[in-house]
N, C-alpha and C positions, 0 to 999 in steps of 0.2 A: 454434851447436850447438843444435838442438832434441830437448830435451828430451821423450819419450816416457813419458806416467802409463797404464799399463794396468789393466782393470776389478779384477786381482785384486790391486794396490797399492789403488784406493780401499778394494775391502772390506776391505785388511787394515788400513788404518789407520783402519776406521770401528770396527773390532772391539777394538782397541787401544784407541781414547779411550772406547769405551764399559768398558772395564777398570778404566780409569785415574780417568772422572768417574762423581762422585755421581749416580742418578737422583735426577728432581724428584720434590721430597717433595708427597706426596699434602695433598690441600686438610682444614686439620682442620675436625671438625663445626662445630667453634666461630665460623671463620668463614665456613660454610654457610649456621648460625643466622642469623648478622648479614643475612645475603643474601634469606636465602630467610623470613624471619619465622615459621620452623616447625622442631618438634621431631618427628621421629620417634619413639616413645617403644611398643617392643615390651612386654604385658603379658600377665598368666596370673592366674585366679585364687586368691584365698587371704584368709580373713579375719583381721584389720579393714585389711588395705592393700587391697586390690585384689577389688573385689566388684560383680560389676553388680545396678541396681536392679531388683525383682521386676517392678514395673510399667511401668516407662522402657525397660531394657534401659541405661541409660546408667549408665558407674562411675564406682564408687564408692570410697572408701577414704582412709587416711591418707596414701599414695604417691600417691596420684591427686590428692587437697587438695597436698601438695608439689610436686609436680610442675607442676600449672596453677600455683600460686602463686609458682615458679620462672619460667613463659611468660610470665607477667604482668610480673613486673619485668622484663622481659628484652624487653618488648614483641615477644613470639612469641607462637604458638599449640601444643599440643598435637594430634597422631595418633596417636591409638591403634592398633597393630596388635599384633591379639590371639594368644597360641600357645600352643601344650601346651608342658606345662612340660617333655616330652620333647627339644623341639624350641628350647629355649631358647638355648642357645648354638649352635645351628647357623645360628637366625635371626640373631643378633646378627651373625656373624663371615661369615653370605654377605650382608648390609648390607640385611636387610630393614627393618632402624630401624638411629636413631642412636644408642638406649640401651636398658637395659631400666629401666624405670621402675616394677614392681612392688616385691615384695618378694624380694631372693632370700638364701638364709643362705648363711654361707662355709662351705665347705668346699674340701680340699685339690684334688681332681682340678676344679672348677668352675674355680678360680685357675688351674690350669695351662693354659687354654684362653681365661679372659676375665676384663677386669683391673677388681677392685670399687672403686667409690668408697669415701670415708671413712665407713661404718655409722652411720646414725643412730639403730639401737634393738639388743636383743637381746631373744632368745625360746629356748622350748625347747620340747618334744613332750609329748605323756602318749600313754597305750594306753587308750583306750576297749574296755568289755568286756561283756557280755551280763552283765545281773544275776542270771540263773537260769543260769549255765556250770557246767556239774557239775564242770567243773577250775577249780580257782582258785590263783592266784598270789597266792605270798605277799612277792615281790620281783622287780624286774625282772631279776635273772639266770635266775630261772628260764624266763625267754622263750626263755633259748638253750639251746632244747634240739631233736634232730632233730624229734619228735612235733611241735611246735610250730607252726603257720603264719602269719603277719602280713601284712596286709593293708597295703599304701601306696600313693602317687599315682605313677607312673612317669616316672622322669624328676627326681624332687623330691630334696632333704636327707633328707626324712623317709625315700625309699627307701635312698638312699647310707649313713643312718643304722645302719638295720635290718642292713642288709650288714655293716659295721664292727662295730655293739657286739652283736648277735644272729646270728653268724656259723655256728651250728649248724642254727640255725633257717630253716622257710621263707619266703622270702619270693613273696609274692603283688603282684605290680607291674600296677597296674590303669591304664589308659590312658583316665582322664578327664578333664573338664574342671574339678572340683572338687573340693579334701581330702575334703570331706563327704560324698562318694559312694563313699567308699571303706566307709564305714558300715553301707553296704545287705549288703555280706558279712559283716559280724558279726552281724547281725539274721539272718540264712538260714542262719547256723552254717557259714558254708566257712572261714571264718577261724577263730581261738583270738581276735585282737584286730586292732584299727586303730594305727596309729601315725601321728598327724596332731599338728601345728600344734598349742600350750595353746590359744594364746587362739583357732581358731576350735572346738575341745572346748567352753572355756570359755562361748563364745555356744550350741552347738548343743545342750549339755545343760541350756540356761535353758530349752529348750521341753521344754513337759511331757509332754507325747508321745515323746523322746526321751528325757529320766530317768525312763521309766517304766520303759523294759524297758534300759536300757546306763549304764554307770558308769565316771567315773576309776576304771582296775585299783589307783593310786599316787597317792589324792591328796596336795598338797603341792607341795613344788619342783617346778621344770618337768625333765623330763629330758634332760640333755645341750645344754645352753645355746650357745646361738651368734651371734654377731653377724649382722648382716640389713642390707639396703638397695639400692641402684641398679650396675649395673653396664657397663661399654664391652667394644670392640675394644681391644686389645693397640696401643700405637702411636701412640698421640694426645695426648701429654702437657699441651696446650693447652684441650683437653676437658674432660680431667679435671681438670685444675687449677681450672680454671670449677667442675664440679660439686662435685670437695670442699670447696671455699670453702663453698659454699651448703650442705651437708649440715651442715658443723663452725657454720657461724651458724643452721641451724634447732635443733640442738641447743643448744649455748650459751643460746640466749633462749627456751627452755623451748616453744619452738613444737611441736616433737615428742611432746612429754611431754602438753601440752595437746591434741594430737589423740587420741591414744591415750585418754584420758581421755574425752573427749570422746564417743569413737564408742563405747566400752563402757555409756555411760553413757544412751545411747537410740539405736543403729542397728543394734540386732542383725538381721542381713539373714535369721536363719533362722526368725524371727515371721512367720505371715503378716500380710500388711497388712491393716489394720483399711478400712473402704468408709465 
């Protein structure tokens, strides 16, 4: 008796085992790195992690020292590919790198999209202000108010922040390449204030050209604190296993703490360079 398999028995039993088996799991970065001797490594700016040199063009920052210093043990190399921070997790998840290797803070709707390693710092915001504003604040709730307008980097914590805890108020989402430049609208009065990053506040008002005419509205505590650090694709559990090892031993042996220290301590990138 022969047996007769017709085309539309093979498709149905190719459709059936694809039901039934697991697809192949995709190759993690982890062992790409081993392969390929290179990191991808997506970044945006923000100071003191992630800052290019005035003269080189080449970055700079604490996440940037971590990071090579990660390639180097690891006998890889670092690439930089650089993005707005609008575009941050769009790069990440259509696989323009294999990580983001800045600085990025947590927050809720960022995690529902793209999975953070273990945080190696925390930081928090202040509102820079024009020293001569005929309105003055006497606490940060009075930001939220409709009159109100706030300036932030689009795309960033800093905006997502304004949103959440100044939810009356406007916000003015500015699509550049640097916190800093969020600045130039409080100087020209379109804004009430900036909502930026302490510590790059903290650098930009050491220049004196800058605390001439703009002020912490709140000096003190930083406002609304958040953990910070490197972030993947959703999926990789081999990756990240890799990176949080490394994150949880740069803190542990004070490696972290000694950066940060270090870069406030003579690399404020908003000095001009001395000739």
């Amino acid at each position: 008796m022969v047996c007769k398999i017709t085309a539309h028995a093979i498709f149905g039993g190719l459709w059936f085992a694809s039901l039934i088996l697991p697809a192949a799991a995709e190759e993690s970065v982890l062992q790409k790195m081993k392969q390929t001797g290179v990191i991808k490594a997506c970044i945006a700016q923000t100071n003191p992690e992630s800052f290019k040199d005035a003269k080189t063009g080449e970055w700079k920052g604490i996440n940037v020292d971590l990071m090579n210093e990660l390639a180097t043990w690891a006998k890889a190399k670092v690439e930089w590919v650089e993005v707005k921070w609008d575009t941050v997790i769009l790069s990440l998840n259509r696989k323009d790198c294999d990580m983001f290797g800045g600085s990025l803070q947590y927050n809720a709707p960022r995690a529902l999209e793209i999975s953070y390693i273990v945080p190696f710092w925390k930081k928090g915001s202040k509102i820079v202000v024009r020293k001569d504003a005929k309105r003055k604040f006497e606490s940060p709730k009075e930001f939220d108010d409709p009159s109100v307008t706030i300036a932030a980097v689009a795309g960033t914590s800093d905006a997502e922040l304004v949103k959440r805890q100044f939810p009356k108020a406007k916000l003015q989402a500015l699509n550049v390449n640097s916190s800093i430049q969020v600045m130039d609208s409080v100087r020209r009065g379109d804004v009430d204030g900036a909502f930026v990053s302490s510590a790059a506040v903290r650098w930009w008002l050491d220049v004196p050209e800058n605390a001439a005419w703009a002020t912490d509205a709140f000096p003190g505590p930083d406002l609304f604190p958040a953990t910070v650090g490197w972030a993947i694709r959703y999926g990789d559990p081999d990756w990240k296993s890799f990176l949080d090892a490394f994150s949880s031993w740069a803190v542990a042996n004070g490696r972290v703490q000694a950066l940060y220290d270090d870069y406030f301590a003579k690399a404020n990138p908003y000095k001009q360079p001395s000739n």
